[in-house]
GUMARVO-944230 format. One record per residue (C-alpha): z, y, x; chain; residue number from 1. Coordinates in nm, 4 decimals. Layout:
# GUMARVO-944230
+----------+----------+----------+------+-----+
|       pz |       py |       px | unit | pos |
+----------+----------+----------+------+-----+
|        Z |        Y |        X |    A | NUM |
...
+----------+----------+----------+------+-----+
# end
This chain:
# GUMARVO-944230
+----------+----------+----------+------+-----+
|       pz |       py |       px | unit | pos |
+----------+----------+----------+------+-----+
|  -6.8423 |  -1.4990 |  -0.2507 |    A |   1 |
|  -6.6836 |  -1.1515 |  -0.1806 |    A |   2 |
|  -6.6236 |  -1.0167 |   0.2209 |    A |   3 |
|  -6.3618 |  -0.7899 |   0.2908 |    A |   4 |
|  -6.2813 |  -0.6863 |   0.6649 |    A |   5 |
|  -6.0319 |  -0.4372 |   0.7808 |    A |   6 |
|  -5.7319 |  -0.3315 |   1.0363 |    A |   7 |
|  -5.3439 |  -0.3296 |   0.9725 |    A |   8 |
|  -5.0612 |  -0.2547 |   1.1770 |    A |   9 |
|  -4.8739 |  -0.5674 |   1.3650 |    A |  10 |
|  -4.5624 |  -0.5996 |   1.5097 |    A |  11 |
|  -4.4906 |  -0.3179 |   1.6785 |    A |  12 |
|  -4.7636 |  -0.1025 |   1.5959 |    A |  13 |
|  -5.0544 |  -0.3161 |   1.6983 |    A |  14 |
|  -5.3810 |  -0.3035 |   1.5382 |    A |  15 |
|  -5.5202 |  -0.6168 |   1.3924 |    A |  16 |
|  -5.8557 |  -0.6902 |   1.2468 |    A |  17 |
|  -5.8336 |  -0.9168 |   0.9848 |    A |  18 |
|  -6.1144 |  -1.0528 |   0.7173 |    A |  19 |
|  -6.1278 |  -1.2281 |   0.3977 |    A |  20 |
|  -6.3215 |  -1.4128 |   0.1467 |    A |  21 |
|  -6.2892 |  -1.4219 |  -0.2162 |    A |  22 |
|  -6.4324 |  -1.6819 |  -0.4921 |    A |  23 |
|  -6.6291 |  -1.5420 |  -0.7874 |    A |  24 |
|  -6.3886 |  -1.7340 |  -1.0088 |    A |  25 |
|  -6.0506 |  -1.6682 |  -1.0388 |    A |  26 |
|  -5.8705 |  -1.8297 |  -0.7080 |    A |  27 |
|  -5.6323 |  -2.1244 |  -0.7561 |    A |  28 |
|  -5.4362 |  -2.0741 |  -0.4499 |    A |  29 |
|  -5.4877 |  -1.8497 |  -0.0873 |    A |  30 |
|  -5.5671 |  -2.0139 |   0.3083 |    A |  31 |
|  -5.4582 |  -1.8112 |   0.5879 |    A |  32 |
|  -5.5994 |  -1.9325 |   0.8729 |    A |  33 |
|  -5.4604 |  -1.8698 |   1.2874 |    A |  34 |
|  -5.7074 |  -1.9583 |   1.5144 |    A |  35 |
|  -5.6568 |  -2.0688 |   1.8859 |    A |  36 |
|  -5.6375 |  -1.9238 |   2.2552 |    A |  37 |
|  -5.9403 |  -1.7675 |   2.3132 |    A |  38 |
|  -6.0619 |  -1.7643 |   1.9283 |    A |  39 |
|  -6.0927 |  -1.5265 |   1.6389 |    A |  40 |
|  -6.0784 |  -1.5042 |   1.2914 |    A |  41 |
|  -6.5016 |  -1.5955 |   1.2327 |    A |  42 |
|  -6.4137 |  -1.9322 |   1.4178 |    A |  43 |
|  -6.3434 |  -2.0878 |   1.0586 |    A |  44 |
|  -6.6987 |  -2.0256 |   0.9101 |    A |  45 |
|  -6.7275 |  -2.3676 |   0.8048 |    A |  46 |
|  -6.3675 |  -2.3994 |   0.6504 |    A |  47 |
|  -6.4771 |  -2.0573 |   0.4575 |    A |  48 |
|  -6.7804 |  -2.1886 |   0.3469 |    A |  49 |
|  -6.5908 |  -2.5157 |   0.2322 |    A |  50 |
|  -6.3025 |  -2.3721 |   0.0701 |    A |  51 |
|  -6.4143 |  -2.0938 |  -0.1027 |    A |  52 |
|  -6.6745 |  -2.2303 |  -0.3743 |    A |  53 |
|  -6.3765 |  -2.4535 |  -0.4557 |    A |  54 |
|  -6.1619 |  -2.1371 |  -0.6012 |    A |  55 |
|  -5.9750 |  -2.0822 |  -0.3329 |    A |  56 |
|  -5.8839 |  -1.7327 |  -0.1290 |    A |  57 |
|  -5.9523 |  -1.7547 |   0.2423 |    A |  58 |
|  -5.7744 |  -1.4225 |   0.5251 |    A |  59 |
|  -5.7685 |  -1.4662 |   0.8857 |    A |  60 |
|  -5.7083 |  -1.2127 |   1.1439 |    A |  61 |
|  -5.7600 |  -1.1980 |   1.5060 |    A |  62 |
|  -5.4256 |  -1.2449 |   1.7102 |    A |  63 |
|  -5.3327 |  -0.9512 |   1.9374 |    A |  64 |
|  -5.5193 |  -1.0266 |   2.2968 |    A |  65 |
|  -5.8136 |  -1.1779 |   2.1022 |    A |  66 |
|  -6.1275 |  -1.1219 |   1.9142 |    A |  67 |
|  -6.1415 |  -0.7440 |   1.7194 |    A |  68 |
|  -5.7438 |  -0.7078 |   1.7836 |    A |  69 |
|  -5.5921 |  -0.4727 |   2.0156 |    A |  70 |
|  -5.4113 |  -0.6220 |   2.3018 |    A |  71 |
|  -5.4593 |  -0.7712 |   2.6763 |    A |  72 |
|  -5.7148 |  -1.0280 |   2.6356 |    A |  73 |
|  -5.4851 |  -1.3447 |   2.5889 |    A |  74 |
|  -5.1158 |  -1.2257 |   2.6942 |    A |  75 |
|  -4.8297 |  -1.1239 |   2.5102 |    A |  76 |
|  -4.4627 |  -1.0331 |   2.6567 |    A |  77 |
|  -4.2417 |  -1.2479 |   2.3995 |    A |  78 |
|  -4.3558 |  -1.4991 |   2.1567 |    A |  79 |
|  -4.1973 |  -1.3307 |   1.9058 |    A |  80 |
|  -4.5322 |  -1.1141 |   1.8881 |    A |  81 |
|  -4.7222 |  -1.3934 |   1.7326 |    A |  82 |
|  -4.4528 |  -1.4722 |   1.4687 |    A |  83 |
|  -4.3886 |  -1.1143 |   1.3997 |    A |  84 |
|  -4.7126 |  -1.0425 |   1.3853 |    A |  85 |
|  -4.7791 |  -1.3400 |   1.1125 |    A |  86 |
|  -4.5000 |  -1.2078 |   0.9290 |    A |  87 |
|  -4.6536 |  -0.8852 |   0.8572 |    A |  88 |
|  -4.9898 |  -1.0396 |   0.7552 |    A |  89 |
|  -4.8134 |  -1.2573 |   0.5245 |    A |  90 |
|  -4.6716 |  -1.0101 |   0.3655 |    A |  91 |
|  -4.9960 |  -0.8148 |   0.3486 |    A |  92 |
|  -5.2304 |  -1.1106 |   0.1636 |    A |  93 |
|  -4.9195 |  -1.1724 |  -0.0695 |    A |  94 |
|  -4.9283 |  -0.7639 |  -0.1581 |    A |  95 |
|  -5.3085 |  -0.8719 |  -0.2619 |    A |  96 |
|  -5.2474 |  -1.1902 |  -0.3876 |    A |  97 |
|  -4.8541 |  -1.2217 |  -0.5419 |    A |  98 |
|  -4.9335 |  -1.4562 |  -0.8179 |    A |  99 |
|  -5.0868 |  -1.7358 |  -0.5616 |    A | 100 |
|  -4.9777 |  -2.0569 |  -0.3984 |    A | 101 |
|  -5.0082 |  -1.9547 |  -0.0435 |    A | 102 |
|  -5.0993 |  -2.2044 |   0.2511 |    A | 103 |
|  -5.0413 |  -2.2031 |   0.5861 |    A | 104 |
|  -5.3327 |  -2.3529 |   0.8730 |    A | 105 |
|  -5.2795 |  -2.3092 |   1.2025 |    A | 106 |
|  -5.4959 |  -2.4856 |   1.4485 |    A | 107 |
|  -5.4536 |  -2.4978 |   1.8173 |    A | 108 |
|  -5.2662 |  -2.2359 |   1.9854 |    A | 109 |
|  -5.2626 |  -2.0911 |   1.5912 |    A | 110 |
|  -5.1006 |  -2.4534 |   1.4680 |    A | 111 |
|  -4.8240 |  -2.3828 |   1.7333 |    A | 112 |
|  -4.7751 |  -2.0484 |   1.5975 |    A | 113 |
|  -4.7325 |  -2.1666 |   1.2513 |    A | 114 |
|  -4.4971 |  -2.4296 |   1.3151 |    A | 115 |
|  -4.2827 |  -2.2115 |   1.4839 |    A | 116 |
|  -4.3136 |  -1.9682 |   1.1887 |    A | 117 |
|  -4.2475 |  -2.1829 |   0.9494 |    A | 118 |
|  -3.9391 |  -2.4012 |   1.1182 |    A | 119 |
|  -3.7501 |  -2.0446 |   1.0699 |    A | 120 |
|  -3.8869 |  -1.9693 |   0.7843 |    A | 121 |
|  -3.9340 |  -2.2603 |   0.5299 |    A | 122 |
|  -3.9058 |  -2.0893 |   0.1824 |    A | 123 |
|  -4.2482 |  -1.8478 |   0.2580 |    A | 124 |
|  -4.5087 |  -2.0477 |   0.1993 |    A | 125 |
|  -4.5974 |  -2.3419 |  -0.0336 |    A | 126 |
|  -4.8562 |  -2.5567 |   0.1635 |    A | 127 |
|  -4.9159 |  -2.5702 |   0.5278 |    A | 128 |
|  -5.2288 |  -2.7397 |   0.7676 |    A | 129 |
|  -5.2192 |  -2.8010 |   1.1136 |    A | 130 |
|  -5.4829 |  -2.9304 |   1.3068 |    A | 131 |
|  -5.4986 |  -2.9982 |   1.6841 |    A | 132 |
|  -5.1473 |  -2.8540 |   1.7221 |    A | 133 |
|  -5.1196 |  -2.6951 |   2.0686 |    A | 134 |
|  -4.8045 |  -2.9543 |   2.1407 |    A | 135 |
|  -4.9257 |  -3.2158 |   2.4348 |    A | 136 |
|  -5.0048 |  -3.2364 |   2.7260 |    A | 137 |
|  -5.1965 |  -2.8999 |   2.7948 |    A | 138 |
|  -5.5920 |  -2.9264 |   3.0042 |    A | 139 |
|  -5.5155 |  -2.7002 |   3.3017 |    A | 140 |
|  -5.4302 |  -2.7496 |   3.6203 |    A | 141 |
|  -5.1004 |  -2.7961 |   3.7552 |    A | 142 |
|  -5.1481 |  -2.5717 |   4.0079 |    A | 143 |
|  -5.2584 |  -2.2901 |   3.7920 |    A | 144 |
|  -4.9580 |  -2.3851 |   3.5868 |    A | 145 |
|  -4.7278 |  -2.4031 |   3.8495 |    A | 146 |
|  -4.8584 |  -1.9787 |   3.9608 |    A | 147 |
|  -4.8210 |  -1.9122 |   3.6164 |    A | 148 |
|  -4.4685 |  -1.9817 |   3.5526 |    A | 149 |
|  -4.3706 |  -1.8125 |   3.9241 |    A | 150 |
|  -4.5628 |  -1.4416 |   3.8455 |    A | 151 |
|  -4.4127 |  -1.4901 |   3.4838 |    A | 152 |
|  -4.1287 |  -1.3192 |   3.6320 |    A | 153 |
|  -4.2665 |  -1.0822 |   3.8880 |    A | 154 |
|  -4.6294 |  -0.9848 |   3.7119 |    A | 155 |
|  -4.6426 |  -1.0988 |   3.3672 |    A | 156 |
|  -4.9947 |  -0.9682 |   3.2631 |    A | 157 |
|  -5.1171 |  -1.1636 |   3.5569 |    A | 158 |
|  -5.4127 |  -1.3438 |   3.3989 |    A | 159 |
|  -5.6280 |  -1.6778 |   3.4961 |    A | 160 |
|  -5.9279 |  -1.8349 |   3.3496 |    A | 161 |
|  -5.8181 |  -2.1270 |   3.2201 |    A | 162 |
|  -6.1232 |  -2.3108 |   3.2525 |    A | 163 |
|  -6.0733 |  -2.4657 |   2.9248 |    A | 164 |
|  -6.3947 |  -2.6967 |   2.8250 |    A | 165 |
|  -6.5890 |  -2.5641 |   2.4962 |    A | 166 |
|  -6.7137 |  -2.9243 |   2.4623 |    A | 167 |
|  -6.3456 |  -3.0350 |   2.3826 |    A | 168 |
|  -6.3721 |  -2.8284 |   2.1221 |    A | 169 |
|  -6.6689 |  -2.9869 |   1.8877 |    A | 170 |
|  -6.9166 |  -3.3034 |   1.9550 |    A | 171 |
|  -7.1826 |  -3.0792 |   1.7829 |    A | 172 |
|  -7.3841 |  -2.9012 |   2.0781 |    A | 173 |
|  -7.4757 |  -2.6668 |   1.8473 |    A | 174 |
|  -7.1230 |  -2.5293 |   1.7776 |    A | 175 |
|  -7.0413 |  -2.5980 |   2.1876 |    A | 176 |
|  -7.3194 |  -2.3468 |   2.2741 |    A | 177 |
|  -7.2204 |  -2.1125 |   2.0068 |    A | 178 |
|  -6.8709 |  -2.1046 |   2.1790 |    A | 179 |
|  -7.0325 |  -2.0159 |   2.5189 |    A | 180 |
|  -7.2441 |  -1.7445 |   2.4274 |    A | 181 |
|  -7.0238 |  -1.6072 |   2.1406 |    A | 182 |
|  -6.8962 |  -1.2497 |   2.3228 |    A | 183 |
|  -6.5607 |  -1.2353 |   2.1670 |    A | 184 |
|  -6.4211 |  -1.5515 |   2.2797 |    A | 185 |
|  -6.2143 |  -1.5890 |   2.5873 |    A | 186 |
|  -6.0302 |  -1.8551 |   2.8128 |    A | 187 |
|  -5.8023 |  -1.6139 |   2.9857 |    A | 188 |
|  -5.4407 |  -1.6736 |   2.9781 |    A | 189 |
|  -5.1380 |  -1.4711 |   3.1177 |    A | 190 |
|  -4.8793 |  -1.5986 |   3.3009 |    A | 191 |
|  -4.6093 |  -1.4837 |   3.0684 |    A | 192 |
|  -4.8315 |  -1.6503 |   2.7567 |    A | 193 |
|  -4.7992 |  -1.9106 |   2.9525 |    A | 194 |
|  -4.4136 |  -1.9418 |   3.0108 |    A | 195 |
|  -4.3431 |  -1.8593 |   2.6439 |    A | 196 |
|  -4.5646 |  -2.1006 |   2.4986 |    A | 197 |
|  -4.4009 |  -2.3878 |   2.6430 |    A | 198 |
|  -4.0378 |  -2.2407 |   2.5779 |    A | 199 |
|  -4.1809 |  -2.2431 |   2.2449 |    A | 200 |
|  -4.3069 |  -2.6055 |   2.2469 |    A | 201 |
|  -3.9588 |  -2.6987 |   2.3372 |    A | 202 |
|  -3.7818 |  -2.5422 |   2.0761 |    A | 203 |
|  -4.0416 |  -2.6646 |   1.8356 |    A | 204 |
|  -3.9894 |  -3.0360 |   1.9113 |    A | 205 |
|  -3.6144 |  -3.0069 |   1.9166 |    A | 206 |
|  -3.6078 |  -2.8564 |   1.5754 |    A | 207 |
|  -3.9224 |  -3.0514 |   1.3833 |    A | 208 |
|  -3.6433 |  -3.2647 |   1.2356 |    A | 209 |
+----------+----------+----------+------+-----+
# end
């Protein structure tokens, strides 16, 4: 298995890390992974180490706010950041890969991202995998909710922890306490993130037809 890590310019200028991970054999088709709130791209270790012996091409990269990228840890000012900004790498792993079927997984915040994507933009991609879609009801408090969407308006970058639980997120301990001590993970949240993801949820469910 080949590593390759770098940066490349997002929407608007933004630097994002990215990484990805390359079979010795000839690859049968390429994964890009989005991770969730508070992830990064090295949260998918175990779908890399699955994936790849099987032929295929795995690239992730950090969304802005999170992990290596550039960016306020967890806000953005429009969602059209995230889509823009999975546009661009898109277009980056097909300038590596042109020949490949290329697959979509989103999971999380990242499987609300790609659903978005993908409901305006059908034709780009031949496969796509979403797990835990960001799309229910959402584990926060409706209070912290409720001062999120009010300093949407007037402070934006306003940020909260979120007080999200890590043990939601696996029923191994191991991988729970790896979330806790792992230094580029976050549970912070703007207010504006906060108004444009559900304006986003909304639009999502009245267009999944």
């Amino acid at each position: 298995m080949k590593h390759r890590e770098g940066t490349l310019a997002g929407w608007q200028e933004m630097n994002l890390y990215y990484q990805s991970w390359h079979p010795d054999a000839p690859s049968q088709a390429v994964v890009t992974l989005v991770h969730g709130l508070g992830g990064h791209s090295d949260t998918f270790q175990n779908v890399v180490e699955y994936l790849v012996p099987q032929g295929y091409e795995v690239y992730a990269f950090d969304l802005r706010g999170h992990g290596q990228s550039d960016g306020q840890r967890g806000h953005i000012n429009a969602w059209a950041e995230f889509r823009e900004d999975l546009r661009l790498f898109l277009r980056f792993v097909r300038s590596q890969r042109t020949s490949c079927p290329m697959i979509l997984w989103g999971h999380s915040l990242g499987g609300t991202i790609v659903l978005d994507y993908v409901l305006r933009s059908p034709d780009e991609i031949q496969g796509l995998i979403v797990t835990a879609p960001a799309l229910g009801k959402v584990n926060i408090s409706p209070l912290k909710l409720m001062i999120g969407k009010l300093l949407s308006r007037i402070a934006p970058r306003f940020s909260l922890h979120l007080g999200i639980r890590h043990q939601f997120g696996s029923r191994d301990r191991e991988v729970v306490e790896r979330y806790v001590q792992d230094p580029l993970r976050h549970d912070y949240g703007s207010a504006r993130l906060a108004t444009e993801y559900f304006a986003t949820v909304c639009w999502i469910y009245h267009h999944a037809s």
